[in-house]
C-alpha positions as CSV (number, residue, x, y, z in Angstrom):
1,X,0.0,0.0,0.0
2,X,1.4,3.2,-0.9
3,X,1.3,5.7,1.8
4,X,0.5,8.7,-0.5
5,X,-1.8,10.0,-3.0
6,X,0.4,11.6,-5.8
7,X,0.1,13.9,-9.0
8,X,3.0,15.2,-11.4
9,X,1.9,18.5,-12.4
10,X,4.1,18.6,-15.6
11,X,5.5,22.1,-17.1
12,X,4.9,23.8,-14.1
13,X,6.8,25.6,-11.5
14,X,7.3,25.5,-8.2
15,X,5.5,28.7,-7.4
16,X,2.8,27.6,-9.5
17,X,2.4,24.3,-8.2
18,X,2.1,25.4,-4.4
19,X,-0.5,28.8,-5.8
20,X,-2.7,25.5,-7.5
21,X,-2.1,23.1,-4.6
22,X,-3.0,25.9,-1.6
23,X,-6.2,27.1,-4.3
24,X,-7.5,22.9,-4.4
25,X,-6.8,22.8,-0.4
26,X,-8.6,25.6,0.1
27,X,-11.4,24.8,-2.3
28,X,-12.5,21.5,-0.5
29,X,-12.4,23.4,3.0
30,X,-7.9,22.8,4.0
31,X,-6.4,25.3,5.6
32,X,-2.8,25.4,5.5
33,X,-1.1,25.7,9.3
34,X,2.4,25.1,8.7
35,X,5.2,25.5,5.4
36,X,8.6,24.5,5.5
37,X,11.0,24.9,3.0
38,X,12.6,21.8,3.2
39,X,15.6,22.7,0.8
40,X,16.2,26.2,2.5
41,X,16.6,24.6,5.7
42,X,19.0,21.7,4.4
43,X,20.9,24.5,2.6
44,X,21.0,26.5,6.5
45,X,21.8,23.6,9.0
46,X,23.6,21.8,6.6
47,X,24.9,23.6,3.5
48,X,23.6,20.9,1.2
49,X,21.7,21.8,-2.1
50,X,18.7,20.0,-3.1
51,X,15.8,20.4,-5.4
52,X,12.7,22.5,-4.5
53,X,10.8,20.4,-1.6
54,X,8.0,22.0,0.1
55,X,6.0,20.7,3.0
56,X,2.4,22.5,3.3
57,X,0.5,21.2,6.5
58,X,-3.3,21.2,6.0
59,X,-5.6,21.1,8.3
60,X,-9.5,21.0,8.4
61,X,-10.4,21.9,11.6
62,X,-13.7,19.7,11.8
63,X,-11.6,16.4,10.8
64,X,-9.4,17.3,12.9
65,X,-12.1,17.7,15.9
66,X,-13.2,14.1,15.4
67,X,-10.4,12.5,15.5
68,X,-9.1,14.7,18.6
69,X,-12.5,13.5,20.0
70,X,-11.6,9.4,19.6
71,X,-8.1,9.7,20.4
72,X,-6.6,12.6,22.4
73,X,-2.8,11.9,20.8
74,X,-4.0,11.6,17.1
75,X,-2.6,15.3,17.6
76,X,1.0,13.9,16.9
77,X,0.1,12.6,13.4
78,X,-1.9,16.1,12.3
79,X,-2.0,17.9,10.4
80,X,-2.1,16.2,6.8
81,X,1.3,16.9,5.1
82,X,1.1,17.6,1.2
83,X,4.6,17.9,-0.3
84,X,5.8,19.5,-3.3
85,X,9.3,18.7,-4.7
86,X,10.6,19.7,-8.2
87,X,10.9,16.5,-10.4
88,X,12.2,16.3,-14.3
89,X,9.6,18.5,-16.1
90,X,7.6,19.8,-13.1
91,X,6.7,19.7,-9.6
92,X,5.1,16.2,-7.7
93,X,2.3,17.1,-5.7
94,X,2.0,14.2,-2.6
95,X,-0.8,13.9,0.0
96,X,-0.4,11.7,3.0
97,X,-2.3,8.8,3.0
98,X,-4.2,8.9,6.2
99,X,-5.2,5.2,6.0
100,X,-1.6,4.2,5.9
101,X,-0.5,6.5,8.4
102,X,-3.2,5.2,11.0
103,X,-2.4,1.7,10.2
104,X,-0.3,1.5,13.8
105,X,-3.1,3.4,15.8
106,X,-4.9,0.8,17.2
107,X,-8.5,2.8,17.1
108,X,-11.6,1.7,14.8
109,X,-12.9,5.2,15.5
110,X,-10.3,6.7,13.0
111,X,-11.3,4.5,10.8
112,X,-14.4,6.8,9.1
113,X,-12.2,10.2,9.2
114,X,-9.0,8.4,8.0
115,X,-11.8,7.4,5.0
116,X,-13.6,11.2,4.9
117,X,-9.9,12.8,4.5
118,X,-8.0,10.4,2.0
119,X,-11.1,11.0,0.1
120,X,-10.9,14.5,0.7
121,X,-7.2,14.9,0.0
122,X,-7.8,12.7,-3.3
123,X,-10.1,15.2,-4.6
124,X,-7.5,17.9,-3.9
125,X,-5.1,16.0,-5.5
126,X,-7.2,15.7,-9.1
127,X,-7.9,19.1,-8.9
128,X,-4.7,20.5,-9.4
């Protein structure tokens, strides 16, 4: 099982990729709490170069609610990361696949809002 729901945006750039990714996120009701710069930070702490790599964390808050409300350290595994990293001929737009990531919480109550937001997150991710 892959633990991702992926889309290679093809032709695009970086900039444009993130303005269409935070536009679908916000269009099915994703707010986006946190942004790192992934390759800015290597480049800082480590002095390495590396390709464009974005990490946008999206939230919506009701999801997040529910599953706050079955398991009070679900908190450690929000929000849903999307990633963009520069690829040959575009940017790759990936979506965590909150199935697989819940696969080691032991909780059947997760089970209908891991379902709600990899559906959620799919849509988002044929959008773009």
């Amino acid at each position: 099982m892959s633990y991702t729901i992926d889309r290679t945006l093809t032709g695009v750039t970086m900039q444009e990729a993130e303005a269409r990714t935070r536009a679908a996120l916000a269009a099915h009701g994703l707010g986006v709490l946190t942004e790192i710069d992934v390759a800015a930070t290597m480049h800082k702490k480590l002095g390495r170069e590396m390709m464009p790599y974005r990490i946008l964390g999206a939230c919506q808050p009701q999801f997040a609610w529910e599953a706050l409300s079955h398991d009070q350290k679900i908190g450690s595994m929000l929000p849903c990361n999307v990633i963009l990293r520069a690829v040959e001929g575009g940017v790759e737009v990936s979506a965590v696949d909150p199935i697989a990531s819940l696969q080691a919480v032991e909780n059947p109550g997760l089970a209908g809002v891991a379902e709600q937001v990899r559906l959620l997150l799919g849509q988002v991710i044929a959008d773009l």
